[in-house]
C-alpha positions as CSV (number, residue, x, y, z in Angstrom):
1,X,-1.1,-20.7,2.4
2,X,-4.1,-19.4,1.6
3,X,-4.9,-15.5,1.8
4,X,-6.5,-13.6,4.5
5,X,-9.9,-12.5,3.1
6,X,-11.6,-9.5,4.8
7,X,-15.1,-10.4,5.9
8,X,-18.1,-9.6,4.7
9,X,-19.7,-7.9,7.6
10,X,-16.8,-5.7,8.3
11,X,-16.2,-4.9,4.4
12,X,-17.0,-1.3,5.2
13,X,-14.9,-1.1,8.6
14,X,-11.1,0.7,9.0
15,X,-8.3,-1.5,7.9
16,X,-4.4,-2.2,8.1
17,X,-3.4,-3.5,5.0
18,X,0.1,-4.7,4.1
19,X,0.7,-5.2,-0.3
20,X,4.2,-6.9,-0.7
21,X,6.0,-7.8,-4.3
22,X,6.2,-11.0,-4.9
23,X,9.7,-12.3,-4.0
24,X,9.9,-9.1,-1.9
25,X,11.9,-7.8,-4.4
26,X,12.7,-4.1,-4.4
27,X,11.7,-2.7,-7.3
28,X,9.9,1.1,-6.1
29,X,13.1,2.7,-5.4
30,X,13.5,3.7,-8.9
31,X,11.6,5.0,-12.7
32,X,8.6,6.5,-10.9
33,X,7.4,3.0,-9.6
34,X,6.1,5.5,-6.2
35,X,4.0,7.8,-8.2
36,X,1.9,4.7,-10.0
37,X,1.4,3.8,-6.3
38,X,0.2,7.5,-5.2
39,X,-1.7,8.0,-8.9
40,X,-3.7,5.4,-8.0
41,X,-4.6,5.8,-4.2
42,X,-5.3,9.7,-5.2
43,X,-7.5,7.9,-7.8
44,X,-9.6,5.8,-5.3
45,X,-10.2,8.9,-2.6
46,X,-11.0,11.5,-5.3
47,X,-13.4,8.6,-7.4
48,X,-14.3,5.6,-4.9
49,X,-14.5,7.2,-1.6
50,X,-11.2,5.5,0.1
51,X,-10.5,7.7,3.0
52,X,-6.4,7.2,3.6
53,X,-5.7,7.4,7.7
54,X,-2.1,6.4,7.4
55,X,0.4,4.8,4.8
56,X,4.1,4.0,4.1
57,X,5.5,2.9,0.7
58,X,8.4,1.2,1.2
59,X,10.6,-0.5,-1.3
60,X,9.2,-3.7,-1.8
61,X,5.8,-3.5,0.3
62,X,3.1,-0.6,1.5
63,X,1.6,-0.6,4.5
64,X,-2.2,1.2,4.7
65,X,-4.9,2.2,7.1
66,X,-8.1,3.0,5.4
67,X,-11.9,3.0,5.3
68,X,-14.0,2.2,2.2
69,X,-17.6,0.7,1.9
70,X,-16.0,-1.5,-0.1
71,X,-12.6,-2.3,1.2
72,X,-12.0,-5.9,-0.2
73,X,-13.4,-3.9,-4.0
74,X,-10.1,-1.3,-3.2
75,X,-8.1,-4.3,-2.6
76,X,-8.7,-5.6,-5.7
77,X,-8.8,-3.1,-7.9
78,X,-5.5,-1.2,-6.6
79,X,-3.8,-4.5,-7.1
80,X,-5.1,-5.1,-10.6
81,X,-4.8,-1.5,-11.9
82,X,-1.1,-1.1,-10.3
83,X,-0.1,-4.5,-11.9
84,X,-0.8,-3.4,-15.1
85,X,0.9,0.2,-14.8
86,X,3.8,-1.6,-13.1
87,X,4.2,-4.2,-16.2
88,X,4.3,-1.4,-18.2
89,X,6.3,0.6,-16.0
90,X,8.9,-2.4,-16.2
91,X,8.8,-3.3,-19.6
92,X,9.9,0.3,-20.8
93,X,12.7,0.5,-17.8
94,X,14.3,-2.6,-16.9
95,X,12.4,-5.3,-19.1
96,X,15.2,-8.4,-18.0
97,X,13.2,-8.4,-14.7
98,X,9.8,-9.2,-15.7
99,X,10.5,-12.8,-15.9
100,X,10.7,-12.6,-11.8
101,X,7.2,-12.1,-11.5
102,X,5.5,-14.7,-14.1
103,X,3.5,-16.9,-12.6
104,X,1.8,-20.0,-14.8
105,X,2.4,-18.0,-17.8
106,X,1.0,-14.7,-16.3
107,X,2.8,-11.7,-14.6
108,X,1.8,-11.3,-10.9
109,X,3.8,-8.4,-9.0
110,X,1.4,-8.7,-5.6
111,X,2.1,-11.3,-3.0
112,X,-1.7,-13.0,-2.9
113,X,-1.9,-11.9,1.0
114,X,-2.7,-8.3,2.4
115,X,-2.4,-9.3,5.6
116,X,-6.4,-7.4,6.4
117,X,-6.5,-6.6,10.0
118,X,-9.2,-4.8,11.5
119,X,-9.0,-1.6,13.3
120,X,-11.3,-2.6,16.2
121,X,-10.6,0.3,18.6
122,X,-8.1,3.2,19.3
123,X,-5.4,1.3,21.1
124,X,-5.2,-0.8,18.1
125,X,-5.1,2.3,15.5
126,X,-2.8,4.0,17.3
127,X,-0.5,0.9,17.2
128,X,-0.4,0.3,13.9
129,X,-0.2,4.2,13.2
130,X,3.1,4.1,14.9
131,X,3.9,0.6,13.3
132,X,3.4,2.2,9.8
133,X,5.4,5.7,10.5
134,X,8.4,3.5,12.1
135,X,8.9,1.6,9.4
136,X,11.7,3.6,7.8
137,X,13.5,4.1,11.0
138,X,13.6,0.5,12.0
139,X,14.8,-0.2,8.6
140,X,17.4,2.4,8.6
141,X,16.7,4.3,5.9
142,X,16.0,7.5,8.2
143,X,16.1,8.5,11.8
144,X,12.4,9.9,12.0
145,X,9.8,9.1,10.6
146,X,8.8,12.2,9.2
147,X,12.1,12.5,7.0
148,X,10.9,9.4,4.8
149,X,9.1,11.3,2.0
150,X,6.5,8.1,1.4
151,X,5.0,8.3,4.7
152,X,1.9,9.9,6.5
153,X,4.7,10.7,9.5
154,X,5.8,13.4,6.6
155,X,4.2,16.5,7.3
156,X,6.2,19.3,5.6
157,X,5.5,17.6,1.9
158,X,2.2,15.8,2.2
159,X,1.7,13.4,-1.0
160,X,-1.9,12.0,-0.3
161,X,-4.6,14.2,1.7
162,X,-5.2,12.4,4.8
163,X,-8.7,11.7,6.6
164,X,-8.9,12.2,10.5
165,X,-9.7,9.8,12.3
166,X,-11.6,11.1,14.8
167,X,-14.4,12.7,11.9
């Protein structure tokens, strides 16, 4: 199946994005895999202009809502940078699992789709908002949102600075 591409014209709009590991294989839970993830989205606000709306890291997949002039240059660059801190990540920690994620002779942790969609209006945003704070309670690894320490719904212990908005 091919991937969704974001288009051109709306390059600079607000996006959900969904990043899955291939094989949806749960491999964040454990040796700091969450901070890589937070290093490098702190990375691309403080250095590339990504303004962060919402997020939720689960254990095999993040979900994100975020502006950029150049969202589909984010894309690939998160996935690129975070695929080499994650091989390295791997290799020191549990090294048996890296053959999992070779692909024709080359390691590839990121499922190829992001599943872009585009935040057309505030009905929409507010949907997915609430889609990306559930997630943890419709998986059952809390019962609110805001317990789950990887998630905008977390307001006590904020992890990423977040961008209203409505700025």
């Amino acid at each position: 199946m091919p991937s969704v591409r974001i288009k051109k014209a709306f390059n600079k709009g607000m996006y959900f994005l969904t990043f899955s590991i291939k094989r949806l294989y749960y491999i964040f839970d454990r040796h700091n895999r969450w901070d890589i993830l937070l290093d490098s989205l702190k990375y691309c606000q403080k250095y590339k202009g990504l303004k962060i709306y919402n997020y939720v890291f689960m254990l095999n997949h993040i979900h994100l809502i975020v502006k950029n002039n150049d969202v589909s240059g984010f894309v690939r660059d998160f996935k690129r940078f975070t695929s080499k801190e994650l091989k390295k990540n791997i290799l020191d920690t549990e090294p048996k699992i890296l053959k999992l994620f070779i692909e024709n002779g080359e390691y590839n942790f990121w499922q190829a789709k992001n599943m872009p969609e585009h935040i057309f209006s505030e009905k929409f945003y507010i949907t997915k908002a609430n889609y990306i704070e559930q997630n943890p309670v419709r998986k059952g690894y809390v019962y609110q949102p805001e317990h789950w320490v990887y998630s905008s719904a977390n307001k006590e212990n904020p992890l990423l600075k977040l961008d209203s908005v409505y700025e």
